[in-house]
KOLKEBA-153943 format. One line per field, with one value per residue (C-alpha): residue number from 1; chain; x, y, z. Coordinates in nm, 3 decimals. Example, Ala and Ser with C-alpha at 12.3 -4.5 7.8 and 13.67 -1.06 7.14 Angstrom:
2
num 1  2
cadena A  A
x 1.230  1.367
y -0.450  -0.106
z 0.780  0.714
% end
This chain:
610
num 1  2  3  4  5  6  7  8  9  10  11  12  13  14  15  16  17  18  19  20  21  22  23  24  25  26  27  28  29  30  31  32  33  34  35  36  37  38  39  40  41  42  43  44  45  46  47  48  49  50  51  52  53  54  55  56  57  58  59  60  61  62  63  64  65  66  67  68  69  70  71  72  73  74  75  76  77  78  79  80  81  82  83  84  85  86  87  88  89  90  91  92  93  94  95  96  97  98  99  100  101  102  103  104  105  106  107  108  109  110  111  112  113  114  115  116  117  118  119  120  121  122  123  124  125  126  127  128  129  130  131  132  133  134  135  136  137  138  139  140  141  142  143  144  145  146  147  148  149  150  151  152  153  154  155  156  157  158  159  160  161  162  163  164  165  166  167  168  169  170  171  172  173  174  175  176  177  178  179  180  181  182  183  184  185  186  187  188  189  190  191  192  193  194  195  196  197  198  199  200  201  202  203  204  205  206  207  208  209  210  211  212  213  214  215  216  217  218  219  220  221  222  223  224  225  226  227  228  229  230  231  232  233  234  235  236  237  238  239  240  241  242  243  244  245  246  247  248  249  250  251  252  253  254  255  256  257  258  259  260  261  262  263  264  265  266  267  268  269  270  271  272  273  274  275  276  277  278  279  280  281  282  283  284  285  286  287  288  289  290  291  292  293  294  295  296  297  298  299  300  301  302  303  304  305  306  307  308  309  310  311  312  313  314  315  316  317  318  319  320  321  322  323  324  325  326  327  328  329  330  331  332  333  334  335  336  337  338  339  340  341  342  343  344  345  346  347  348  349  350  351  352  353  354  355  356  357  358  359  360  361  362  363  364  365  366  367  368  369  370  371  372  373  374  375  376  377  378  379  380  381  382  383  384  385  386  387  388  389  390  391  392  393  394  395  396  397  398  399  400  401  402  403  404  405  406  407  408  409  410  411  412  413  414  415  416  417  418  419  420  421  422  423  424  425  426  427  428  429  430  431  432  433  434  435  436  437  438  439  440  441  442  443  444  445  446  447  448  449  450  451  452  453  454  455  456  457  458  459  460  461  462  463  464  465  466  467  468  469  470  471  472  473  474  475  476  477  478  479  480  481  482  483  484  485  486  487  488  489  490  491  492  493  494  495  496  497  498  499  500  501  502  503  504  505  506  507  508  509  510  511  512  513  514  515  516  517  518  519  520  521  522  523  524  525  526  527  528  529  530  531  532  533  534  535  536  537  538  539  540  541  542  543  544  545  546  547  548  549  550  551  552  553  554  555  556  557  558  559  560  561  562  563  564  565  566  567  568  569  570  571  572  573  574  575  576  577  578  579  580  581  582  583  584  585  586  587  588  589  590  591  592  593  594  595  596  597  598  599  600  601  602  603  604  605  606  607  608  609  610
cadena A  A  A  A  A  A  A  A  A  A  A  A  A  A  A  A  A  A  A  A  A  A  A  A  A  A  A  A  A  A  A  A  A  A  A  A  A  A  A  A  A  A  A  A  A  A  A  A  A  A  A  A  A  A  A  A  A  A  A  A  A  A  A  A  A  A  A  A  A  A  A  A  A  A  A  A  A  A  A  A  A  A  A  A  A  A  A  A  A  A  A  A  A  A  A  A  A  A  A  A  A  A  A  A  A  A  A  A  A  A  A  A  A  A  A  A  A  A  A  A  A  A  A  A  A  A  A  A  A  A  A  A  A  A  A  A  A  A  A  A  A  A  A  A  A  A  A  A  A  A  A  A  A  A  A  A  A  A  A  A  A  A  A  A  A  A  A  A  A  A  A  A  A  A  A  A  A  A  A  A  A  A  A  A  A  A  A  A  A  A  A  A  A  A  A  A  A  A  A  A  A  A  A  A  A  A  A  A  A  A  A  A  A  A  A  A  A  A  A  A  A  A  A  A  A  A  A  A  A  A  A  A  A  A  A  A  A  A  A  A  A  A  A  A  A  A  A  A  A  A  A  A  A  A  A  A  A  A  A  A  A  A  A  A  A  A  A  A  A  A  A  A  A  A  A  A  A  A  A  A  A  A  A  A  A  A  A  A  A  A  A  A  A  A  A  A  A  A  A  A  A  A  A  A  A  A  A  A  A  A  A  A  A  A  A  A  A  A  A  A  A  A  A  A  A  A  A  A  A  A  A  A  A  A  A  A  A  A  A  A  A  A  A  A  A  A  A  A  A  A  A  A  A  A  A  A  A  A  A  A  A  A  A  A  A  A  A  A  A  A  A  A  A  A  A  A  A  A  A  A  A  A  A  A  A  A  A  A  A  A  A  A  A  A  A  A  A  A  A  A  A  A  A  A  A  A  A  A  A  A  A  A  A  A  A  A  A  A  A  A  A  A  A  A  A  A  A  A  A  A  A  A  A  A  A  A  A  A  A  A  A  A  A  A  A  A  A  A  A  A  A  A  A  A  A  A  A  A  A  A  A  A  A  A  A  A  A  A  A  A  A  A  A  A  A  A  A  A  A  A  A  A  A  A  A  A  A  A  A  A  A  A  A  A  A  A  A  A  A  A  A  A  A  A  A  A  A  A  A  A  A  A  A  A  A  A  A  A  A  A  A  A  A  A  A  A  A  A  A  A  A  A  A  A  A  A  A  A  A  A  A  A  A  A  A  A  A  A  A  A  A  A  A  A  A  A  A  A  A  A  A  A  A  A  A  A  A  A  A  A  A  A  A  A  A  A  A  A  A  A  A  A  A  A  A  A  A  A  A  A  A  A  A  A  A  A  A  A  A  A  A  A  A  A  A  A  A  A  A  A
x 0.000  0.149  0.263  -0.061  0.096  0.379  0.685  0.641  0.895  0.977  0.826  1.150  0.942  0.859  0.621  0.781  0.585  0.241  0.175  -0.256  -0.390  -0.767  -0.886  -1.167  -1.050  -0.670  -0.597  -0.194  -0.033  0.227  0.345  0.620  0.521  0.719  0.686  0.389  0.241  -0.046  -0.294  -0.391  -0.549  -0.939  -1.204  -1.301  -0.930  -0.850  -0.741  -0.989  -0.986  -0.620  -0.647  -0.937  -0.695  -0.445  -0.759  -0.867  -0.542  -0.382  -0.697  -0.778  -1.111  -1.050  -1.370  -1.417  -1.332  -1.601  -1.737  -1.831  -1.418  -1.333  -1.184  -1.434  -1.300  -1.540  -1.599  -1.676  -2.006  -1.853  -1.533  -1.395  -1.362  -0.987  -0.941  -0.723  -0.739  -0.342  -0.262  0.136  0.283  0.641  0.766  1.187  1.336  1.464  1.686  1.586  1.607  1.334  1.626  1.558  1.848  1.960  1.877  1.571  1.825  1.825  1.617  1.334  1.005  0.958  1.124  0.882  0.616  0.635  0.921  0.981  0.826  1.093  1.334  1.580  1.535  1.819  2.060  2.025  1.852  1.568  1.193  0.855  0.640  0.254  0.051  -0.358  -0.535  -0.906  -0.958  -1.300  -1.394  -1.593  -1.698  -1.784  -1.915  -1.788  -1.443  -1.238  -0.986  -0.593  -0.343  -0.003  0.421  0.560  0.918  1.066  1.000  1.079  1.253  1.089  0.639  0.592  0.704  0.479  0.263  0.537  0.635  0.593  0.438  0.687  0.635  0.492  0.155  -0.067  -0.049  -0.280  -0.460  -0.244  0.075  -0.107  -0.254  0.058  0.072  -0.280  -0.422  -0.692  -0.903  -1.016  -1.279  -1.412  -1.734  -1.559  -1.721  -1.652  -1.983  -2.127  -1.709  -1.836  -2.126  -1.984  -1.795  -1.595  -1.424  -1.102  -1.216  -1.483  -1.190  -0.906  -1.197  -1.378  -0.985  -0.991  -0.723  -0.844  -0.763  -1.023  -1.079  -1.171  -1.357  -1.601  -1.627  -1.676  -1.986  -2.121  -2.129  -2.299  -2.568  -2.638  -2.639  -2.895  -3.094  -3.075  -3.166  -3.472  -3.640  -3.574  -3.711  -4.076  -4.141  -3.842  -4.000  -4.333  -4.183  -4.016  -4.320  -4.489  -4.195  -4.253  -4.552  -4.286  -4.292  -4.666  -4.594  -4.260  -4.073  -3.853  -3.874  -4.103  -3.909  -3.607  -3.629  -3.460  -3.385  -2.997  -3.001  -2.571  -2.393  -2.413  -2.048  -1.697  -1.673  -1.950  -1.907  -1.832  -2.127  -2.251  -1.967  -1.946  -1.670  -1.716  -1.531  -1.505  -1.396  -1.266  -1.474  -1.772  -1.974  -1.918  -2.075  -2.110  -1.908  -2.225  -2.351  -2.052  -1.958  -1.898  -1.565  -1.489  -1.627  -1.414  -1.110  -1.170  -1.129  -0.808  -0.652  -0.847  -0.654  -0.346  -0.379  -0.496  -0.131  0.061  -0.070  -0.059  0.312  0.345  0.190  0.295  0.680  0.748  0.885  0.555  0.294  0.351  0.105  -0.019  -0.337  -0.527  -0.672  -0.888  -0.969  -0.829  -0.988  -1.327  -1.502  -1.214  -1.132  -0.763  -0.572  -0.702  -0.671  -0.320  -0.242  -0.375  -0.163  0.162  0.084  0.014  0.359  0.544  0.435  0.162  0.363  0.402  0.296  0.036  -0.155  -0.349  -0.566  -0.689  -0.854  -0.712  -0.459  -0.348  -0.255  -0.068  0.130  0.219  0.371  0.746  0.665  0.869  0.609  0.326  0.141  -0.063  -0.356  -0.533  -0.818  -0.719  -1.003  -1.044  -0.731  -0.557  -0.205  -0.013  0.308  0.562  0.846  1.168  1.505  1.742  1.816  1.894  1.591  1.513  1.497  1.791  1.747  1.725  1.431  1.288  1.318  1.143  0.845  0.792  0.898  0.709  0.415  0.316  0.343  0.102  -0.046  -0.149  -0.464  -0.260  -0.249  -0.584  -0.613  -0.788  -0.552  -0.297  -0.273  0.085  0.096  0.365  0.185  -0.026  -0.290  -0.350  -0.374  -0.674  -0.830  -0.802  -1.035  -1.302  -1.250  -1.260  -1.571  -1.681  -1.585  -1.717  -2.028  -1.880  -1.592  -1.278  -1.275  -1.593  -1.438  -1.113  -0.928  -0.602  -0.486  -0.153  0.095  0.446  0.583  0.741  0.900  1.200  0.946  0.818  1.046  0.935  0.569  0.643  0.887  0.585  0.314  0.524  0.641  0.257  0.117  -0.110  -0.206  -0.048  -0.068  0.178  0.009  0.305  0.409  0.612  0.847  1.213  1.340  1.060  1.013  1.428  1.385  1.073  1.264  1.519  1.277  1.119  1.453  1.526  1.245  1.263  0.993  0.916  1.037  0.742  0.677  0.629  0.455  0.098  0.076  0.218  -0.037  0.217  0.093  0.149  0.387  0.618  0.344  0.290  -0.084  -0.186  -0.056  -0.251  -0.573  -0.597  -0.755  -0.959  -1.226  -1.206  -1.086  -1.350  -1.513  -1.191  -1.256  -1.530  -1.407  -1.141  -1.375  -1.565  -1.314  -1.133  -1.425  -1.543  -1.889  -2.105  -1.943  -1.592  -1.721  -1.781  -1.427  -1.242  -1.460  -1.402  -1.011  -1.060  -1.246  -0.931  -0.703  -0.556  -0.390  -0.642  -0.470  -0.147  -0.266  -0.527  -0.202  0.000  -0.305  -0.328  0.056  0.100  -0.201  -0.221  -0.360  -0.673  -0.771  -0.676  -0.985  -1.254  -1.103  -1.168  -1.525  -1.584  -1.510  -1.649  -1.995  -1.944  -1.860  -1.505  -1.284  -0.896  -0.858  -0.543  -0.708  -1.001  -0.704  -0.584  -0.952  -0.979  -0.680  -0.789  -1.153  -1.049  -0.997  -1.300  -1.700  -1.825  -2.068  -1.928  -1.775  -1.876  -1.699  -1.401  -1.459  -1.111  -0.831  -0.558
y 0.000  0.346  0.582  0.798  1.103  1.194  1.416  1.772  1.864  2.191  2.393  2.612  2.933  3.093  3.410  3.643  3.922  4.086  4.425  4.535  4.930  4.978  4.650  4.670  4.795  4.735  5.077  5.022  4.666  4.506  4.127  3.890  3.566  3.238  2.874  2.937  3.301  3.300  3.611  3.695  4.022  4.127  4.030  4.266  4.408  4.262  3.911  3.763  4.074  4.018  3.628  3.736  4.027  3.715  3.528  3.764  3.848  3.418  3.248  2.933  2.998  3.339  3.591  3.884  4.214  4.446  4.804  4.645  4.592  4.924  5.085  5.369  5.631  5.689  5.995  5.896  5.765  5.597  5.521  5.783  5.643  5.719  5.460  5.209  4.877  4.707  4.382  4.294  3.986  3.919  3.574  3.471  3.115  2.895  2.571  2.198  2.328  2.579  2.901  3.180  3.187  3.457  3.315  3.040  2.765  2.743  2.427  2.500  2.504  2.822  2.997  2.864  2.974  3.306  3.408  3.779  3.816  3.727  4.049  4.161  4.383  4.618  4.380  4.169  3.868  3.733  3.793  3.792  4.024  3.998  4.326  4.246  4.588  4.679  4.981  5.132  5.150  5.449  5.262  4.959  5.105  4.914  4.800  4.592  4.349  4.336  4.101  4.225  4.188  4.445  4.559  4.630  4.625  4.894  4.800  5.090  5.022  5.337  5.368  5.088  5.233  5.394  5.052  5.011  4.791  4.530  4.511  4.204  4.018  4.053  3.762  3.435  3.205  2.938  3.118  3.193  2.818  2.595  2.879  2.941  3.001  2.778  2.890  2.703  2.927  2.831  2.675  2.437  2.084  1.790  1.687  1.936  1.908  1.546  1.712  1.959  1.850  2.147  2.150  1.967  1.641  1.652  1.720  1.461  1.156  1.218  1.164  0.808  0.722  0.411  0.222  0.225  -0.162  -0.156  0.137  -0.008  -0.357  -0.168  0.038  -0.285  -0.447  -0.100  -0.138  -0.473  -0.404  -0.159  -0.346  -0.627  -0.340  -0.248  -0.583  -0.710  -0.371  -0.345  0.030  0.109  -0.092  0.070  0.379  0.285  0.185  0.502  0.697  0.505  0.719  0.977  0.848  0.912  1.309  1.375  1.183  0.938  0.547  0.339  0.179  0.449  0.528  0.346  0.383  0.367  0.346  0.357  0.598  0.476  0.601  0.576  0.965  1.048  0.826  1.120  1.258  0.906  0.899  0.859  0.841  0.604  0.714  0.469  0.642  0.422  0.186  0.295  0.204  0.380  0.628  0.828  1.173  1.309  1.228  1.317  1.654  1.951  1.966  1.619  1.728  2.050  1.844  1.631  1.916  2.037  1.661  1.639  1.954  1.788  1.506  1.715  1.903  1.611  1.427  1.699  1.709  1.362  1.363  1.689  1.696  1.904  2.216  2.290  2.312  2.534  2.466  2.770  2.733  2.973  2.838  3.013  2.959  2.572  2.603  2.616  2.355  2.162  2.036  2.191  1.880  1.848  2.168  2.156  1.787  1.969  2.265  2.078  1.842  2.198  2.333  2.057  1.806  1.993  2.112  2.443  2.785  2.794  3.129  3.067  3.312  3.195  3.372  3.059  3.108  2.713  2.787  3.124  2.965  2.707  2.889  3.133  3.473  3.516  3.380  3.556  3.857  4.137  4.268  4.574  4.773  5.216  5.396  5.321  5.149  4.832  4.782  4.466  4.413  4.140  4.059  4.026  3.877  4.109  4.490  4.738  4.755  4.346  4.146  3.962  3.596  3.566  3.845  3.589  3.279  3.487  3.576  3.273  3.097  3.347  3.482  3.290  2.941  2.972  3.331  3.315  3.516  3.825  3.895  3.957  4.177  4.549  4.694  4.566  4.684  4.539  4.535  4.321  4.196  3.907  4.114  4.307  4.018  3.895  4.265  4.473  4.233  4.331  4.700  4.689  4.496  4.777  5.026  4.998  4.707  4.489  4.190  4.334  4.015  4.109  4.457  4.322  4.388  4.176  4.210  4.098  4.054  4.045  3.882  4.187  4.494  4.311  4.138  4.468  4.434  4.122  4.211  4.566  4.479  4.250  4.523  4.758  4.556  4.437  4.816  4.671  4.990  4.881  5.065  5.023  5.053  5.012  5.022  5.353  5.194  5.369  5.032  4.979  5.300  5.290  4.946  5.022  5.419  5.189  4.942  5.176  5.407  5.091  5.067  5.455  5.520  5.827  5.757  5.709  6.040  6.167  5.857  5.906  5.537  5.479  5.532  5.565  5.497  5.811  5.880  5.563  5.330  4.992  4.832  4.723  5.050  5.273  5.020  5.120  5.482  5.664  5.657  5.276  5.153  5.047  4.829  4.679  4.555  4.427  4.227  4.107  4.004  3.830  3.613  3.485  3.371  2.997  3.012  3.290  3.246  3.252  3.553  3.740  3.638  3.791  4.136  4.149  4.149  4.385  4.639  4.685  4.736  5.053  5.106  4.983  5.091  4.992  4.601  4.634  4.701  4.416  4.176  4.246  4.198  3.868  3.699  3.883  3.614  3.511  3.898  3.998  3.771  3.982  4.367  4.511  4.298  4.472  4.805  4.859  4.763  5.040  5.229  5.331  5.239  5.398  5.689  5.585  5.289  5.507  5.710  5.410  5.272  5.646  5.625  5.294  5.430  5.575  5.253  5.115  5.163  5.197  5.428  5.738  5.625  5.703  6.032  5.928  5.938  6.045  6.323  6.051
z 0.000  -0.130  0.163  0.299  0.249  0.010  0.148  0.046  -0.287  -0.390  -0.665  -0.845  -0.710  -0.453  -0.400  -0.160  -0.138  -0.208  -0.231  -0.209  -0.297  -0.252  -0.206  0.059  0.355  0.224  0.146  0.145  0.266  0.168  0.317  0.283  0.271  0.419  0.335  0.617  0.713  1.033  0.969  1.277  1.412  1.545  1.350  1.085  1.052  0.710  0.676  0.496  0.240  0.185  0.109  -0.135  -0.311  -0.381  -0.515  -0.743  -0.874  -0.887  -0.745  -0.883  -1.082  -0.961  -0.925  -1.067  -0.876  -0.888  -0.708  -0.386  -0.390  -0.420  -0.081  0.036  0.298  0.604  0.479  0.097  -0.011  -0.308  -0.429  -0.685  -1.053  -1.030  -0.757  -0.899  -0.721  -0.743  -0.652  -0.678  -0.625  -0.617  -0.738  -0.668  -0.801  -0.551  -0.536  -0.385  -0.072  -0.041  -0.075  -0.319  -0.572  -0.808  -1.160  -1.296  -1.404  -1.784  -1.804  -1.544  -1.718  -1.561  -1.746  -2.056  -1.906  -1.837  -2.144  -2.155  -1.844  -1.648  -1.528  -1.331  -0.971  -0.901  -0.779  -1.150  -0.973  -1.184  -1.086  -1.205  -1.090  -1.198  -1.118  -1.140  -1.185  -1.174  -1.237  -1.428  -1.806  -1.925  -2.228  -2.077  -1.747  -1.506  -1.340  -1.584  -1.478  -1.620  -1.538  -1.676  -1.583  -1.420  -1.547  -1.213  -0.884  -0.607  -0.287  -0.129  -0.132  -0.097  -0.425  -0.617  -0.789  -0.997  -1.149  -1.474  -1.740  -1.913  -2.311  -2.295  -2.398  -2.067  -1.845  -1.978  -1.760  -1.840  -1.715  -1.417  -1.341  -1.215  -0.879  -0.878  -0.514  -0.360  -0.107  0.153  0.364  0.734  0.563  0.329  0.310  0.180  0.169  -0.071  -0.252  -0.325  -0.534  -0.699  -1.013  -1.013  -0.692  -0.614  -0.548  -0.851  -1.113  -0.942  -0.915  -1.269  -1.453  -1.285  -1.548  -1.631  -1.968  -2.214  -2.223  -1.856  -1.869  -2.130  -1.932  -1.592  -1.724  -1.895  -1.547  -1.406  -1.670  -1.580  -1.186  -1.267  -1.440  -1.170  -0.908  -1.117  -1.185  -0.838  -0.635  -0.708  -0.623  -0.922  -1.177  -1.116  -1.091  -1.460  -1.607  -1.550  -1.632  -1.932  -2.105  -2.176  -2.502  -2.562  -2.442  -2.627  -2.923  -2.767  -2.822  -2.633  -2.338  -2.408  -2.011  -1.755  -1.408  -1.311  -0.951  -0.975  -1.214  -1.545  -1.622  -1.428  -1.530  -1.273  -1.021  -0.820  -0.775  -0.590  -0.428  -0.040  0.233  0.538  0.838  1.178  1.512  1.780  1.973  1.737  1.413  1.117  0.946  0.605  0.637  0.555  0.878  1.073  1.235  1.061  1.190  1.046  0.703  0.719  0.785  0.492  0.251  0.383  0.387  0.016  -0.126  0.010  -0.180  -0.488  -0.488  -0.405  -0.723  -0.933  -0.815  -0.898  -1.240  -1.397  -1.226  -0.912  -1.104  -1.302  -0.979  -0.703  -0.455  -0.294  -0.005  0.234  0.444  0.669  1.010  1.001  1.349  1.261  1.432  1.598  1.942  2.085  2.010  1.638  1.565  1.713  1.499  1.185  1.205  1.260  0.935  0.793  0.854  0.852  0.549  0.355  -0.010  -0.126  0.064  0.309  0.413  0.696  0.879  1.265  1.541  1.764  2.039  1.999  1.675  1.728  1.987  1.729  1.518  1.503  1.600  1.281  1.071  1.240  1.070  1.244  1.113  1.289  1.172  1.256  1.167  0.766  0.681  0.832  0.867  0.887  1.112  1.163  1.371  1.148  1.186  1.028  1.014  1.232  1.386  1.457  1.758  1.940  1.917  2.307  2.262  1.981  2.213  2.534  2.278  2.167  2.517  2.780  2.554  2.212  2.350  2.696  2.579  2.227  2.304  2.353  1.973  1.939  2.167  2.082  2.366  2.687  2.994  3.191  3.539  3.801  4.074  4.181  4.315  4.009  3.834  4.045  4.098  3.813  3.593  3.870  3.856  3.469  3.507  3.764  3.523  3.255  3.314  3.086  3.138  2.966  2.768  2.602  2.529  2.338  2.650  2.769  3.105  3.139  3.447  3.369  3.671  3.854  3.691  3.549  3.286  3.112  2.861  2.592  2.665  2.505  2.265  2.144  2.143  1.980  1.685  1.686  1.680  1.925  2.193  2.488  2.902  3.227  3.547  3.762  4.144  4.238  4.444  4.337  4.164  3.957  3.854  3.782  3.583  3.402  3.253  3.140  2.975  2.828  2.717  2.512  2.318  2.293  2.463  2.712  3.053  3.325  3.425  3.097  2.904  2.905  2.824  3.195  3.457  3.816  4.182  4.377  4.669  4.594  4.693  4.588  4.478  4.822  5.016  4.773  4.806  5.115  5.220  5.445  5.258  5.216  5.496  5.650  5.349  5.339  5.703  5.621  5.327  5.584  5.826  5.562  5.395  5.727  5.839  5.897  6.092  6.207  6.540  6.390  6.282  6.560  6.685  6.360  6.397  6.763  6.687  6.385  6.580  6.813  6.608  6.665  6.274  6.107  5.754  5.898  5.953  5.628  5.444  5.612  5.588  5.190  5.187  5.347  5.182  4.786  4.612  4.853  4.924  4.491  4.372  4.641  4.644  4.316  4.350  4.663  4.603  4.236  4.399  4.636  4.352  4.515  4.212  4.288  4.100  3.904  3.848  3.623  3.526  3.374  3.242  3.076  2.839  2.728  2.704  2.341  2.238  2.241  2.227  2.595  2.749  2.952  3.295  3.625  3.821  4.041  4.409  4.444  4.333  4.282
% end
């Protein structure tokens, strides 16, 4: 029995980078690829738009671009007729190992294919760069579609649209078809794939490849199977004989209709076609009556096969196998979504664009690999993390992203906005306040509260956010060394120091979080909440308050209670005082700057100058 899946080969090309003007709400992106990319970002800030710019510009069976693809500012109520959608992509050769090289050897069919389209970038290193442009037709009246090579192409993006036209014939569908991109949305099904005769599985199963000798035996057999079916079921051959009197009603031969209860060719087999799946310790079933998770799954693995043969029959240098796949998620338990994406990296062919709201997959994957999408007002922007320039990470800062944050916090890079913060009982009371705040759980608001483990682990967290462009908030301790630790973070990431960041919201008067909890004007709802939690019977009760009430320092041993016991007393503070509507005012100092951010309703007046 042939191996079940078939090691992934390499193409002879590679698309490095794509380049998107006006496309929906892609007013001006441009992203390298990898052998794998992982869109992530809010929903709503751009990923799918971007994986359906590729598709109309290389898609297989690609749509037509039309108005409704037009970008359209806030303040526009249509898109002028000026507006020039572009859609660049950037193709390099590369060896038997995956790396880009400088020239398509002489005998890659490659080179065939695309002719005088191939060029040279500033450096002399062949390219091929394919520009798709819809822009509109005053004759025709409507947006027309043109696929044509671009002569050059500009190191700098800003500069794209200044490329010019190579004198060429336009690009043909059949130059475009060996790296065509198949899309793979969150609804795919192989159920309803199994129908259709143009999807992937419809086209691989109706070439069976067959001889013609056993081909003409094999549907002899199905024509007598059917007719066996028919004369031994008696509801069919009543059915048939009444079916029959279409010869009285229109001119066909008497007895010219027959029931074929099995396809009566091996050419459309596939559409009768069903796939049995058994589960462990249970019966098996059609996939048609199996989760829709299980059918999603079996359109991913079907593709899979669909490139690998196409590989194998046509020779690995003429396909390159190019996927998005969106949300591979969709529908999946944690540890299948976690087995499909590492058979997705690590043995599926070609390039692989996948877009995921899941934090299992982001902390899968190399922050290196990762792209950020986030929606600002009418445009969305797309970041990534790089390894080289003057600008890039260390590789120990690499490791501790993908080590302290990606692997066990994945969910941090969707966030709308982070707040930082050192302490364990922040960690436990600040979700209540925010709650408190602004009625809502910060989860539901796109809110991540993070604690960095003391003020020595500011410094990946930010790096993060910053390369990210995700909004990001300190609300830090003023004790002298963290203040002195958390200038320096932030001096190398040049960023303000503390008392002149406004994203830095300070305690006052060198306090820490559970000093400054405690006030007058608190003090004795914190007693309370003391008395409350320590004790274990109504009579215990009364014990624990008697020894409250003498206390002569009440803040003094509120503070020191806090101290000693931060993680039972975190979970109940911010609880307790947001329903007496005495939320710290740094703490609504804090919820204010992140207010912006979001859609929320005015917040309450502090009860406090702080």
């Amino acid at each position: 029995m042939p191996s079940l899946f078939i090691p992934p080969i390499e193409s002879g090309v590679f698309v490095e980078e794509i380049r998107v003007r006006n496309f929906r709400c892609l007013k001006t992106i441009d992203v390298k690829l990898d052998d794998h990319v992982v869109l992530i970002g809010e929903n709503n800030s751009g990923k799918s738009s971007f994986i359906h710019a590729i598709f109309a510009a290389i898609g297989a069976g690609q749509r037509l671009a039309g108005r409704e693809d037009i970008f359209i500012a806030s303040t526009e109520t249509e898109a002028p007729k000026s507006r020039e959608v572009l859609i660049d992509i950037l193709i390099r050769p590369i060896d038997g190992d995956g790396k880009v090289i400088d020239k398509f050897p002489g005998a890659s069919p490659w080179l065939v294919l695309w002719g005088n389209g191939v060029m040279q970038d500033d450096d002399g290193k062949d390219i091929v760069a394919i520009r798709t442009q819809l822009k509109w037709n005053d004759v025709r009246a409507e947006y027309v579609t043109e696929r044509k090579f671009l002569k050059d192409w500009d190191l700098d993006p800003a500069k794209a649209h200044l490329s010019k036209f190579a004198d060429v014939p336009a690009v043909t569908s059949a130059q475009l078809e060996p790296l065509a991109l198949y899309l793979l949305d969150a609804q795919r099904d192989i159920v309803d794939d199994i129908r259709s005769r143009s999807s992937v599985w419809g086209r691989m199963v109706s070439d069976h490849g067959l001889p013609a000798a056993d081909v003409k035996q094999l549907e002899k057999d199905l024509s007598d199977i059917n007719s066996k079916i028919v004369a031994g079921s008696k509801v069919l051959s009543h059915i048939e004989g009444h079916l029959g009197r279409y010869h009285r009603l229109l001119s066909c031969e008497p007895g010219g209709v027959k029931i074929t209860p099995l396809a009566r060719h091996l050419r459309d087999l596939g559409k009768g076609m069903d796939i049995v799946l058994s589960t462990k310790r249970a019966s098996s079933f059609p996939l048609n009556k199996q989760s829709f998770g299980t059918r999603s799954l079996g359109t991913v693995l079907t593709f899979w096969s669909h490139m690998t043969w196409r590989q194998q029959q046509y020779g690995k240098d003429t396909v390159h196998p190019l996927l998005a796949l969106e949300e591979p998620e969709a529908h999946l338990h944690p540890q299948a979504q976690r087995a499909l994406f590492r058979q997705i990296m690590n043995e599926m062919p070609g390039q692989r664009i996948v877009s995921s709201h899941s934090p299992y997959i982001a902390g899968m994957t190399h922050i290196t690999k990762i792209r950020h999408f986030l929606k600002s007002g009418d445009e969305t922007t797309v970041s990534q993390i790089s390894q080289g320039g003057p600008d890039a990470l260390t590789d120990d800062d690499l490791r501790k992203i993908d080590r302290q944050i990606i692997a066990s916090r994945g969910e941090i890079l969707f966030a709308r906005a982070l707040i930082f913060f050192e302490g364990e009982t922040e960690e436990q009371a600040l979700p209540d306040f925010a709650e408190g705040y602004w009625k809502e759980h910060p989860n539901d608001l796109g809110i991540a509260l993070i604690g960095v483990g003391g003020y020595a682990g500011y410094s990946v967290f930010l790096k993060l956010a910053k390369r990210f462009r995700i909004p990001w908030f300190i609300f830090s301790d003023a004790e002298p060394d963290a203040v002195a630790k958390l200038d320096k973070t932030l001096k190398d990431i040049s960023e303000e120091e503390t008392s002149k960041n406004p994203q830095v919201v300070l305690l006052p008067n060198g306090l820490n979080f559970e000093k400054y909890l405690v006030t007058d004007e608190v003090k004795d709802i914190l007693k309370e909440l003391v008395i409350k939690t320590k004790s274990t019977s109504p009579e215990h009760e009364k014990k624990v308050k008697a020894e409250w009430d003498a206390k002569t320092d009440l803040k003094a041993d509120l503070i020191a209670e806090f101290e000693a016991n931060k993680t039972k007393y975190g979970a109940v503070v911010g609880k307790s005082l947001s329903a007496a509507n005495k939320i710290p005012g740094k703490i609504r100092d804090l919820f204010d700057k992140v207010k912006p951010l979001i859609e929320t309703t005015p917040a309450p007046t502090k009860t406090d100058g702080n």
